[in-house]
C-alpha positions in Angstrom: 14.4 -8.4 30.9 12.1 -8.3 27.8 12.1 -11.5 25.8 9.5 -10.5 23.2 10.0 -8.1 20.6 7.2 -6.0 19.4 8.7 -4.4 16.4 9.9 -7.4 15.0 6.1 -8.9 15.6 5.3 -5.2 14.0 7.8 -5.6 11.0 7.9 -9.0 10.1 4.8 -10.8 11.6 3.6 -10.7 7.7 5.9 -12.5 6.5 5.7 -15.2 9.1 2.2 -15.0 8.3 2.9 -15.4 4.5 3.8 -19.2 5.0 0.4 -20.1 6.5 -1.2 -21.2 3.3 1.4 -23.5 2.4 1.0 -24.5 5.7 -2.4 -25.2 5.0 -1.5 -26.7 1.9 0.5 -29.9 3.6 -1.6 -30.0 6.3 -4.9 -31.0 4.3 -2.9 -32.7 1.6 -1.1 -34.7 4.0 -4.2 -35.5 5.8 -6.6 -36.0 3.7 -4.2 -38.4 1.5 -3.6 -40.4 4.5 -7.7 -40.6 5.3 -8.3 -42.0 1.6 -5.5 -44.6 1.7 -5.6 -44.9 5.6 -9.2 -46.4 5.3 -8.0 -48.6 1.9 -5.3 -50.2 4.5 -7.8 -50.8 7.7 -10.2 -52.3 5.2 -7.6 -54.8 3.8 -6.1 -55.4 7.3 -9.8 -56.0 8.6 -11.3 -57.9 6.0 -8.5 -58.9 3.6 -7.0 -62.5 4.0 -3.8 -63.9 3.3 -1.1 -61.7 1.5 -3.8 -58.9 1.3 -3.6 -58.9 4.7 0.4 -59.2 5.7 1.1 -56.5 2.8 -1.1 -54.2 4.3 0.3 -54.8 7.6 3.8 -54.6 6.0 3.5 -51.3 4.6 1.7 -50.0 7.7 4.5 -51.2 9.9 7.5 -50.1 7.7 5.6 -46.4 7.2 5.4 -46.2 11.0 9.3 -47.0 11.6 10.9 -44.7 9.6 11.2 -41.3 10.7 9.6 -38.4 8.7 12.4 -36.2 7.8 14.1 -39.5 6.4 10.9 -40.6 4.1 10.7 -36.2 3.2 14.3 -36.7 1.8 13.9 -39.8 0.7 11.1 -38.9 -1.8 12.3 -35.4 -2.6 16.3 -36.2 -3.1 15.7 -40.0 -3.7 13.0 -40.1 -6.3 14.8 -38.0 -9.2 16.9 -41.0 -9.3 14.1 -43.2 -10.6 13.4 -40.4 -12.8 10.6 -39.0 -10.7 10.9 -35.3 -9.8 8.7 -33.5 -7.4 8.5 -30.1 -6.3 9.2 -29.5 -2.6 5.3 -29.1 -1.8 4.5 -32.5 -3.4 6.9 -34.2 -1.9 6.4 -32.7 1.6 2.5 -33.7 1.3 3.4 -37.0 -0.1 5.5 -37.7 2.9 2.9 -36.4 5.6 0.5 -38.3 3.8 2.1 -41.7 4.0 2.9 -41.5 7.3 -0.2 -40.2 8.2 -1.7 -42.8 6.0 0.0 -45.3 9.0 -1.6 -44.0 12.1 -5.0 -43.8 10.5 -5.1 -47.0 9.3 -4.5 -48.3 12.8 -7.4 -45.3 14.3 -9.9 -46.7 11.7 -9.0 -50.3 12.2 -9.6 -50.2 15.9 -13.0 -48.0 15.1 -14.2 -51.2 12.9 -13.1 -53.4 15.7 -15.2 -51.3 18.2 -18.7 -51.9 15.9 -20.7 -55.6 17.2 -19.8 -58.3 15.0 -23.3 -58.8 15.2 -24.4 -56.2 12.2 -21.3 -57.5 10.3 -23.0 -61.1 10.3 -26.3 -59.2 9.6 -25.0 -57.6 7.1 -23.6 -60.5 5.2 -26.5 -63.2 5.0 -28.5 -60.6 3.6 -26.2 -60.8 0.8 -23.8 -58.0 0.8 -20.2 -57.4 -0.3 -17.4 -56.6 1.8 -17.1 -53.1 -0.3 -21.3 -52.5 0.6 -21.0 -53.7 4.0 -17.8 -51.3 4.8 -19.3 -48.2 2.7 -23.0 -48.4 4.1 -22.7 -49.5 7.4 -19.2 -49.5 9.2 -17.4 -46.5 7.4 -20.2 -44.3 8.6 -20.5 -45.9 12.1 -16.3 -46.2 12.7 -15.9 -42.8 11.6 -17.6 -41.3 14.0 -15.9 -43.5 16.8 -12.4 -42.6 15.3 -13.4 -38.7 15.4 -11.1 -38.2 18.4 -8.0 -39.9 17.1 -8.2 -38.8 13.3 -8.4 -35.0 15.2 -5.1 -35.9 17.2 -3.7 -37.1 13.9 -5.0 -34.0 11.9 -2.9 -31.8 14.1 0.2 -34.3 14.4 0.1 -33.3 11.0 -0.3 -29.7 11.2 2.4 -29.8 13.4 5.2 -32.0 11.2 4.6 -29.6 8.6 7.4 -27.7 10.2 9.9 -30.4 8.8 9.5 -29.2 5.3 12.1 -26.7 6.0 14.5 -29.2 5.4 13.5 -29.4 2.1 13.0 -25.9 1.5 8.8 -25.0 1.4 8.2 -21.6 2.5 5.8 -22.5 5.2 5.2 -20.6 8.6 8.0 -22.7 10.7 10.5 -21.8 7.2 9.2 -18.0 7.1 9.8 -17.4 11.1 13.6 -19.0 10.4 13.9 -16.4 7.6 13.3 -14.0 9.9 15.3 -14.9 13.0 17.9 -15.3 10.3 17.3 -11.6 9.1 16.7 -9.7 12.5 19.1 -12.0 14.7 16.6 -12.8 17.5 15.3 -15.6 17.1 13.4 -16.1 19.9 10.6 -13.2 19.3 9.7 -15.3 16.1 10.2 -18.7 17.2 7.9 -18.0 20.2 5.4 -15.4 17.6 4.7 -19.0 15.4 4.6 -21.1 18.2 1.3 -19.2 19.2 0.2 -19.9 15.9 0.6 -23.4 15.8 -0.9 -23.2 18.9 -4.1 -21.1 18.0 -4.6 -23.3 15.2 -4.3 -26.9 17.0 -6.5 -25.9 20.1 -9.3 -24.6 17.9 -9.3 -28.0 15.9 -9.5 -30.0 18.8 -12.8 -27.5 20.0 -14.4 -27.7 16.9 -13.5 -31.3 16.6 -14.7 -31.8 20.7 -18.2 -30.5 19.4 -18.6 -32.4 16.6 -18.3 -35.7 18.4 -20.5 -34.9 21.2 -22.9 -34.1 18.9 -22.8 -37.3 16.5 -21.4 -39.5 19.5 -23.3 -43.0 18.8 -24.2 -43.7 22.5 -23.1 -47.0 23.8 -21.6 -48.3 20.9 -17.7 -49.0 21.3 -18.3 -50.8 24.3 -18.4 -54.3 22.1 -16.0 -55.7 20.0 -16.0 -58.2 17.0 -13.1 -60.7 16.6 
């Protein structure tokens, strides 16, 4: 029996094909959103006190518990009743970026944690800020320790960009449903973007594989600050 068919990749591999930039689109958006406000939240969960510190914990925990189709419709149907109205794209990358804003607060606080306490005090009596002190010596050093994880979490990302069929983007999961819709099989194209997703996820995690090898910080990690 023959599972895959060719003329369907043949005919209407294209338009599959046609979603990848919005694909793109969410993925970057989503995760680059989540880097800028993920480190924001380790900072404040790291060196913030009092009700800095349980807000940011708050928000982290409540981001993490709700699932992301909910917060996608949440923000695309649920907004326009506050008078805020965003197109399906927006909303889709304003949902991947929130959650993804969770996780990578909680890679990037346990990167900080990983760096000696000892440069922290260092840091300090010479007079630095909290702001200088994260900016010039631990975002550097933590970033490179949280490669691995923010990788995982950039293709966790790729990957739930698939749920903004539900709200109608025309990205590659959307544009292979289209099809199955149109030709009836819908194995050939479910299986035909799964490669893709695949393709895509595997080569991230090379490059990314490469990358920290080569900026690895030997030895550091090993020691903790409290």
């Amino acid at each position: 029996m023959v599972f895959i068919n060719i003329k369907v990749i043949q005919d209407y591999g294209p338009v599959i094909l046609s979603g990848i930039g919005n694909t793109l689109i969410l993925t970057f958006g989503g995760f680059g959103m989540g880097l800028v406000f993920g480190a924001l939240l380790a900072f404040a969960q790291c060196f913030g006190r009092g009700i800095v510190r349980r807000v940011a914990t708050a928000i982290e925990e409540s981001l993490r518990s709700i699932p992301l189709l909910v917060l996608m419709l949440l923000i695309f149907f649920g907004l326009p009743e506050l008078g805020i109205s965003l197109s399906p794209v927006q909303s889709a990358i304003l949902a991947i970026g929130l959650r993804s804003m969770a996780y990578q607060s909680q890679i990037l606080r346990s990167a900080i944690s990983a760096i000696p306490y000892g440069q922290v005090e260092a840091a300090l009596s010479l007079g630095m800020t909290k702001a200088q002190l994260f900016s010039t010596l631990i975002a550097p050093q933590a970033f490179r320790i949280a490669l691995p994880g923010l990788v995982n979490q950039f293709t966790i990302d790729l990957k739930d960009t698939s749920i903004a069929y539900a709200i109608g983007v025309s990205e590659l999961f959307t544009q292979s449903i289209h099809v199955a819709q149109v030709t009836l099989n819908y194995l050939t194209p479910l299986l035909f973007v799964g490669s893709i997703y695949f393709v895509m996820t595997f080569s991230t995690s090379t490059i990314a594989n490469y990358l920290y090898r080569k900026f690895s910080i030997p030895g550091l990690g090993e020691a903790s600050h409290g």
